[in-house]
Backbone as XML, in Angstrom:
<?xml version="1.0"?>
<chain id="A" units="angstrom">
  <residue number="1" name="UNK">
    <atom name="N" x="0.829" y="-1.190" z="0.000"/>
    <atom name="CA" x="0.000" y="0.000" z="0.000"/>
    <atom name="C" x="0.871" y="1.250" z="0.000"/>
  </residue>
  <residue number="2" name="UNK">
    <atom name="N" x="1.989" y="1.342" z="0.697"/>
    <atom name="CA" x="2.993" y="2.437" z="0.745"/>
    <atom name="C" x="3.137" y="2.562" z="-0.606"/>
  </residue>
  <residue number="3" name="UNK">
    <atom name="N" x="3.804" y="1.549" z="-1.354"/>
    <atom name="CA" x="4.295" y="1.693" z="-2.917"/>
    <atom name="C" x="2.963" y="2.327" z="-3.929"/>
  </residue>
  <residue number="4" name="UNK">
    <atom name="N" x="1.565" y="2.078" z="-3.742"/>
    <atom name="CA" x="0.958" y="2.767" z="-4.359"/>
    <atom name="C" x="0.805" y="4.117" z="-4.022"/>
  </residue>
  <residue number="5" name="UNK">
    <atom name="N" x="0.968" y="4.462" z="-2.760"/>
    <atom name="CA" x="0.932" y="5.898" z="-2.546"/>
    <atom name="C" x="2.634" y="6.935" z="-3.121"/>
  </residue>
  <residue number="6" name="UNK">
    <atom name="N" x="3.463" y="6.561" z="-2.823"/>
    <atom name="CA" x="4.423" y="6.764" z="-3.288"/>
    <atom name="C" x="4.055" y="7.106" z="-4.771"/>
  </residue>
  <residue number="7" name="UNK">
    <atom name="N" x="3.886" y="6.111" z="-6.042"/>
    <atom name="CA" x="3.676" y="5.748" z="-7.262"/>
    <atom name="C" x="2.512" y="7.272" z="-7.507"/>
  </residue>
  <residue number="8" name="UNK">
    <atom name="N" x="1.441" y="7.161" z="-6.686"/>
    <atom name="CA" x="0.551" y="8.085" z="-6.642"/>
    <atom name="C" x="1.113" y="9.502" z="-6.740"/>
  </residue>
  <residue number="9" name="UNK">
    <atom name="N" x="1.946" y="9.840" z="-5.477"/>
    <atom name="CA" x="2.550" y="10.816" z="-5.231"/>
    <atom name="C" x="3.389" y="11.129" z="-6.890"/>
  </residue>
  <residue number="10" name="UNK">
    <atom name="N" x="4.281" y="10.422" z="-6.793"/>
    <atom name="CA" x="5.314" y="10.783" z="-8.199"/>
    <atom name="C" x="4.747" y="11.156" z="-9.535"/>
  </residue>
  <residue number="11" name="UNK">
    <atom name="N" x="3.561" y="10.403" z="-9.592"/>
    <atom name="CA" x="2.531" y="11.140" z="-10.611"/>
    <atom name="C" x="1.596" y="12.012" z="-10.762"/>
  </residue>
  <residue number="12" name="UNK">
    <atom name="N" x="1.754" y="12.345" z="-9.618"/>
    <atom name="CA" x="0.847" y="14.159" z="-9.003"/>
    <atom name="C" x="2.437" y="14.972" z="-9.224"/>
  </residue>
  <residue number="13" name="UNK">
    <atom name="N" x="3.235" y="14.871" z="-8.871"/>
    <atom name="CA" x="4.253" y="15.630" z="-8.881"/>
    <atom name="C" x="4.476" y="16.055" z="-10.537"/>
  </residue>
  <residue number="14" name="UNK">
    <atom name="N" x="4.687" y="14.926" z="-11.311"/>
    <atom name="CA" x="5.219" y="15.045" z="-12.681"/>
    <atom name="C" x="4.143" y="15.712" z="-13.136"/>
  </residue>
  <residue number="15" name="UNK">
    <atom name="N" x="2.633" y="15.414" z="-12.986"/>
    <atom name="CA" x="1.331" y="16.240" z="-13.412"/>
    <atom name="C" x="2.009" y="17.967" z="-13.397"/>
  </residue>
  <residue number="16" name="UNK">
    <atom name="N" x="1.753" y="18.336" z="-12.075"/>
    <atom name="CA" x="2.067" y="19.069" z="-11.422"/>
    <atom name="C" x="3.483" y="20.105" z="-12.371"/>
  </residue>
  <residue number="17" name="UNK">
    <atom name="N" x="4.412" y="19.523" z="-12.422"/>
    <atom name="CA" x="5.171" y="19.772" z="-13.305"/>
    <atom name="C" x="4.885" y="20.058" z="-14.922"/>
  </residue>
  <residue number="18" name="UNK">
    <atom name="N" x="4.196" y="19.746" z="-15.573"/>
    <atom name="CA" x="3.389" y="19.871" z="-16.730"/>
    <atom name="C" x="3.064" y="21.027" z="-16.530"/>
  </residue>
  <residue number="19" name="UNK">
    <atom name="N" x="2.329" y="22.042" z="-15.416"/>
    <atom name="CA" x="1.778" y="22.836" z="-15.314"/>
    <atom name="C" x="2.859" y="24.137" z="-14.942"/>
  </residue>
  <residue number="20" name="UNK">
    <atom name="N" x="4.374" y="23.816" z="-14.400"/>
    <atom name="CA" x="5.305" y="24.527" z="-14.533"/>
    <atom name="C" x="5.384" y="24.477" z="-12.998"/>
  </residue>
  <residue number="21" name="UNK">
    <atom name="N" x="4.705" y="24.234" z="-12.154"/>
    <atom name="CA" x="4.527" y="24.008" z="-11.076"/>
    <atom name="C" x="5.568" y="23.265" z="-10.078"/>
  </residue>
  <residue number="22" name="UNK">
    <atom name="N" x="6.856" y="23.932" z="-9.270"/>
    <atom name="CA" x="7.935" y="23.212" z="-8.861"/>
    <atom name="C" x="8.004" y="23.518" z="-7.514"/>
  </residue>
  <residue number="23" name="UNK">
    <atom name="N" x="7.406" y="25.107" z="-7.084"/>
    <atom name="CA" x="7.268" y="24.897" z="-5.499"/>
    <atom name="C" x="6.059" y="25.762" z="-5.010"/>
  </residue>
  <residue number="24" name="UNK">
    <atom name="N" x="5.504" y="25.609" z="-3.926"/>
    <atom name="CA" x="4.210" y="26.139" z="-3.689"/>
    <atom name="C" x="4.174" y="26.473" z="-2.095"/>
  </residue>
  <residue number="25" name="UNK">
    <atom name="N" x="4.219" y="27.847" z="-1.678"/>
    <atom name="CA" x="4.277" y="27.833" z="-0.415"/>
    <atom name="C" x="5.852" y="27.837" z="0.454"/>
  </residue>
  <residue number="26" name="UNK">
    <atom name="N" x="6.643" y="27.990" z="-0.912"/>
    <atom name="CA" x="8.099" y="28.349" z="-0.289"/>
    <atom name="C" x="8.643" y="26.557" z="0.086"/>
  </residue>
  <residue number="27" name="UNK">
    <atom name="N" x="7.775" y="25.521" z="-0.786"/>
    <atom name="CA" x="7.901" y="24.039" z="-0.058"/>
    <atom name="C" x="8.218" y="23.350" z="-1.815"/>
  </residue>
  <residue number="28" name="UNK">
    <atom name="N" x="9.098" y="22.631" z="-1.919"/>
    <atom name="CA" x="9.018" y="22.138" z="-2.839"/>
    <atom name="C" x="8.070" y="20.782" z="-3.260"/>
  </residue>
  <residue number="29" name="UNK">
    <atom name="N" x="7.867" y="20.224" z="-4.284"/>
    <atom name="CA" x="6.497" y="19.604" z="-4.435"/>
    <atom name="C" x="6.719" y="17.821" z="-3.649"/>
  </residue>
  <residue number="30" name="UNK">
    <atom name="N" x="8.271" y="17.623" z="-4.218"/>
    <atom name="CA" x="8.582" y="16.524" z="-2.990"/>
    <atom name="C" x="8.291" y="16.766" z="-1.128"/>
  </residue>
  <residue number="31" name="UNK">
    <atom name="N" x="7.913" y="17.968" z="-1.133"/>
    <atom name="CA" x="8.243" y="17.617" z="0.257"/>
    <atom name="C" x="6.404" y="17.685" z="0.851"/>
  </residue>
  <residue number="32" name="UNK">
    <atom name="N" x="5.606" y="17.767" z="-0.353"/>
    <atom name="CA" x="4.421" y="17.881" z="0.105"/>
    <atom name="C" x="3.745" y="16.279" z="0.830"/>
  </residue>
  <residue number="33" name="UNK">
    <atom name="N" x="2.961" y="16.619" z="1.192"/>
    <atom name="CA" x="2.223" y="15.519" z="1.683"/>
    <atom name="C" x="0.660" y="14.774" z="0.311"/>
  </residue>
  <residue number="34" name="UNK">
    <atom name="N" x="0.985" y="13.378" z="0.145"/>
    <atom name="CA" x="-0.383" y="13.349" z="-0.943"/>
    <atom name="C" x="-1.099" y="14.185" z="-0.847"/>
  </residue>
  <residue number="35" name="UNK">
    <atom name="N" x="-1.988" y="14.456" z="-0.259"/>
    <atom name="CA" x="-3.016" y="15.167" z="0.099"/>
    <atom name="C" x="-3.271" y="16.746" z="-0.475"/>
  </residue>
  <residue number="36" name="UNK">
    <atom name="N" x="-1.800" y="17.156" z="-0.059"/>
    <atom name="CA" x="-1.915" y="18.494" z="-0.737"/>
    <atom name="C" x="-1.727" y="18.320" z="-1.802"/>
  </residue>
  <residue number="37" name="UNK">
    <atom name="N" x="-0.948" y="17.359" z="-2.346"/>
    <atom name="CA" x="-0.279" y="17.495" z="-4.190"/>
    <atom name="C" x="-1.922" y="17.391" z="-4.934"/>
  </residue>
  <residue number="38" name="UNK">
    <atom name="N" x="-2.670" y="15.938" z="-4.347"/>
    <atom name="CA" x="-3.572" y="16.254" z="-4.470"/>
    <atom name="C" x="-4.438" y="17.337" z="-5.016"/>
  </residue>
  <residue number="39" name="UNK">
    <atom name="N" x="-4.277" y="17.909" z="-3.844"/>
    <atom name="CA" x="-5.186" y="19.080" z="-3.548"/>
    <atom name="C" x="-5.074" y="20.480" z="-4.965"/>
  </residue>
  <residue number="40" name="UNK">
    <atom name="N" x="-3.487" y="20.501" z="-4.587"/>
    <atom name="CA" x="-2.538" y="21.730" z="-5.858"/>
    <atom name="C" x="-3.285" y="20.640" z="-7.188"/>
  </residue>
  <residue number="41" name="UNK">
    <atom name="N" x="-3.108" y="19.580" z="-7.684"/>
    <atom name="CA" x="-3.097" y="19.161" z="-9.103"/>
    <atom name="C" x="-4.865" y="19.762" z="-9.440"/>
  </residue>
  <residue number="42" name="UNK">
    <atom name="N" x="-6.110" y="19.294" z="-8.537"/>
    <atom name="CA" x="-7.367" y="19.593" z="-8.662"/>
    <atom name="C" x="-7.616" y="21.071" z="-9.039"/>
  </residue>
  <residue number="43" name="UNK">
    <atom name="N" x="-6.770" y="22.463" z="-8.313"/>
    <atom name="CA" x="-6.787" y="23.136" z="-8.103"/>
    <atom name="C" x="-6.450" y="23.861" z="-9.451"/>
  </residue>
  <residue number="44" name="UNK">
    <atom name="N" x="-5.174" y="23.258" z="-10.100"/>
    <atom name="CA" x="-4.382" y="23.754" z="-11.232"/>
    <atom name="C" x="-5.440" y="22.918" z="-12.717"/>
  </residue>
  <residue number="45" name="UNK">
    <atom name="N" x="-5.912" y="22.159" z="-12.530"/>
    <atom name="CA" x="-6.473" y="21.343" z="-13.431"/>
    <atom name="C" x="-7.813" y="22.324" z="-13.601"/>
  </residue>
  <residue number="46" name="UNK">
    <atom name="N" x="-8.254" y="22.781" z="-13.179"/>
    <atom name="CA" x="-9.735" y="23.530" z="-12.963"/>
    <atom name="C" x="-9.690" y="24.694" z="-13.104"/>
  </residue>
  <residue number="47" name="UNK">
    <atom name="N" x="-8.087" y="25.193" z="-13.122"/>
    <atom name="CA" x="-8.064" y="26.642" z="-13.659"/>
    <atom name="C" x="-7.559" y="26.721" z="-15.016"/>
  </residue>
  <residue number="48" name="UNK">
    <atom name="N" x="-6.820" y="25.621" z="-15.576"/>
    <atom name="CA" x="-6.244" y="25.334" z="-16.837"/>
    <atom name="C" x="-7.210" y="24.537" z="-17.921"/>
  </residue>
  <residue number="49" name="UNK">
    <atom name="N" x="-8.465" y="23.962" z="-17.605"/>
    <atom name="CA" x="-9.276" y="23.603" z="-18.076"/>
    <atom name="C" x="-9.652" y="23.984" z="-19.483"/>
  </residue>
  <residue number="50" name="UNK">
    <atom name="N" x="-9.695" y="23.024" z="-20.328"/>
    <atom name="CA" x="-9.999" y="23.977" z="-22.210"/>
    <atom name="C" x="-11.192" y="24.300" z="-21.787"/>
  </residue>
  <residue number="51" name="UNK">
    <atom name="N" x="-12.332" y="23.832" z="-21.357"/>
    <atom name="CA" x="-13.443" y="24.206" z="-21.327"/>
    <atom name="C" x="-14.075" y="25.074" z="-19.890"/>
  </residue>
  <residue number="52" name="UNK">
    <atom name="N" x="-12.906" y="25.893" z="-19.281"/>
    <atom name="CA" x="-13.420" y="26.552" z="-17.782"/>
    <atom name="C" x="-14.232" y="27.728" z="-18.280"/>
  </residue>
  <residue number="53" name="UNK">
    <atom name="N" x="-14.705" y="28.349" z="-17.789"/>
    <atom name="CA" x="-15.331" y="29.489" z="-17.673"/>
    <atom name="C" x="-15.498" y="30.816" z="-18.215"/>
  </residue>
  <residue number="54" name="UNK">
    <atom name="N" x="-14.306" y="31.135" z="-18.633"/>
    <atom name="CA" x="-13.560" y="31.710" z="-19.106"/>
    <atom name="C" x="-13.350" y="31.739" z="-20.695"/>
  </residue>
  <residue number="55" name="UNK">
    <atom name="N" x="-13.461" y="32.472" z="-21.705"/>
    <atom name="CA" x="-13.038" y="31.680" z="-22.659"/>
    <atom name="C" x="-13.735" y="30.329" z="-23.628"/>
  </residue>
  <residue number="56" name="UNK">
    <atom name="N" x="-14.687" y="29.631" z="-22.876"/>
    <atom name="CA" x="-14.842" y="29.029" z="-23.403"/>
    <atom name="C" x="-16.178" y="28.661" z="-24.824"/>
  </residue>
  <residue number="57" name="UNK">
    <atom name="N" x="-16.721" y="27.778" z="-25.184"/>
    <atom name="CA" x="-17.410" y="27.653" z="-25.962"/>
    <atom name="C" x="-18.985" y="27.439" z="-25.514"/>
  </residue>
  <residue number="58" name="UNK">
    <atom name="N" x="-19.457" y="28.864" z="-25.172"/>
    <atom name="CA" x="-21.085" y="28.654" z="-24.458"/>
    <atom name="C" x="-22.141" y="28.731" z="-25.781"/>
  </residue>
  <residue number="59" name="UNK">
    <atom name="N" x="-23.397" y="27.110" z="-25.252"/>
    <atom name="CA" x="-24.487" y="27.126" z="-25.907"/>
    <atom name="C" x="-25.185" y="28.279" z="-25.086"/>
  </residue>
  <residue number="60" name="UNK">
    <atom name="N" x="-25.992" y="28.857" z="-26.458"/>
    <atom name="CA" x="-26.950" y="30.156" z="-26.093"/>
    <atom name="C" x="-28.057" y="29.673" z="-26.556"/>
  </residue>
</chain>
């Protein structure tokens, strides 16, 4: 179970990285806890969204 969280973690990080994203909070992204990387990837995903709010393609 450790190894999937780990595995988890390293692929929120590299996500995370995609987004240019290397430290947050003066903390670098290794030193976060799942939870927050978590938290940052949901956060960055929803503002980078093709289809957010912003910009996008509204039925009228």
């Amino acid at each position: 179970m450790k190894n999937n969280k780990e595995k988890r973690r390293q692929k929120l990080i590299n996500l995370l990285v995609l987004f240019n994203v290397y430290k947050k909070d003066d903390k670098q992204l290794y030193e976060m806890t799942l939870a927050r990387l978590e938290y940052e990837y949901s956060r960055y995903k929803l503002q980078n969204h093709p289809h957010g709010e912003f910009g996008s393609i509204q039925w009228v």
